[in-house]
Structures are given as C-alpha cells and as structure tokens.
N, C-alpha and C positions, 0 to 999 in steps of 0.2 A: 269653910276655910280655903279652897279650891278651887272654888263653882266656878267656870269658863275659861281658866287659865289651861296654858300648852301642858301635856303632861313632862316635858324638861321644865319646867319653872315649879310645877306639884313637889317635884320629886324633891327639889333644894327646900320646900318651904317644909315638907314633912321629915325630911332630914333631921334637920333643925328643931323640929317639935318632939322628935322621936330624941336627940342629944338630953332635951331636958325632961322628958316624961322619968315616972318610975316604975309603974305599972301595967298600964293600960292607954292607948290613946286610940280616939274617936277623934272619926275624918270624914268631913263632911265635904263630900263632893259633889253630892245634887246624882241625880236624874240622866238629865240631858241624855245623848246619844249613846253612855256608855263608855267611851272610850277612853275617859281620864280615870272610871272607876276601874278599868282593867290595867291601865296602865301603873295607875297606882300601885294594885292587886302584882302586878309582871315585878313592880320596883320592892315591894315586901317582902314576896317569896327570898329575893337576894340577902335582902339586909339580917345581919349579923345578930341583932338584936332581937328579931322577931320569934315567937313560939308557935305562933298561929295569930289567923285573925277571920272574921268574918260580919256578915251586913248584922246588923243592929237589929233589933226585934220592929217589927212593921210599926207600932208605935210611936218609936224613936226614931223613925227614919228608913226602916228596911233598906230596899240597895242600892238608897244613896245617900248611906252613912255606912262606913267601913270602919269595925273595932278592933284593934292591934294589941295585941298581949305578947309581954316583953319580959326578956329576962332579967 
C-alpha cells in the first residue's frame, strides 16, 4: 500500500483507508529500512481511531505488514 513512499504522504493515504475501514486494516509497507514502518507505527499511536495494532503473523507478512484494530 506504502512501499517506498515519504512517511508524510503514508500518513494521508492511511488516513484515508482508516476513514472507510470498519474493523480492522492491514498495511503493508514492506521491509525496507524500517523507517516508514515506525513512522507509520509514531502516526497510529495518535489516531483517534485506533485500539492497538501490530505486525501480521510471519506468514502474512510479519514486520512489514502492520494490522490496526479500530473502534
């Protein structure tokens, strides 16, 4: 969903996914360096919406795939 993009341009596009989700959303961000999954990780803790979230079972992606559970 995210792979290589700035984490300001993540943030608006998961915004957005989080408006129309109901339950649960899975983000996929890849690998790479890290630093979009934390930054992600920094923009979730804020949002209003969130319960928790965490990396997806190693099958599915482990940690770079981030599942968000919403109220």
């Amino acid at each position: 969903m995210c792979g290589g993009s700035r984490v300001a341009d993540a943030e608006i596009v998961v915004d957005r996914a989080l408006a129309a989700a109901y339950d649960t959303l899975w983000i996929i961000h890849g690998h790479g360096t890290g630093k979009l999954r934390l930054g992600i990780h920094e923009f979730l803790k804020q949002h209003h919406r969130i319960v928790r979230f965490e990396a997806a079972p190693p099958k599915e992606g482990g940690s770079g795939v981030t599942i968000a559970y919403l109220r």
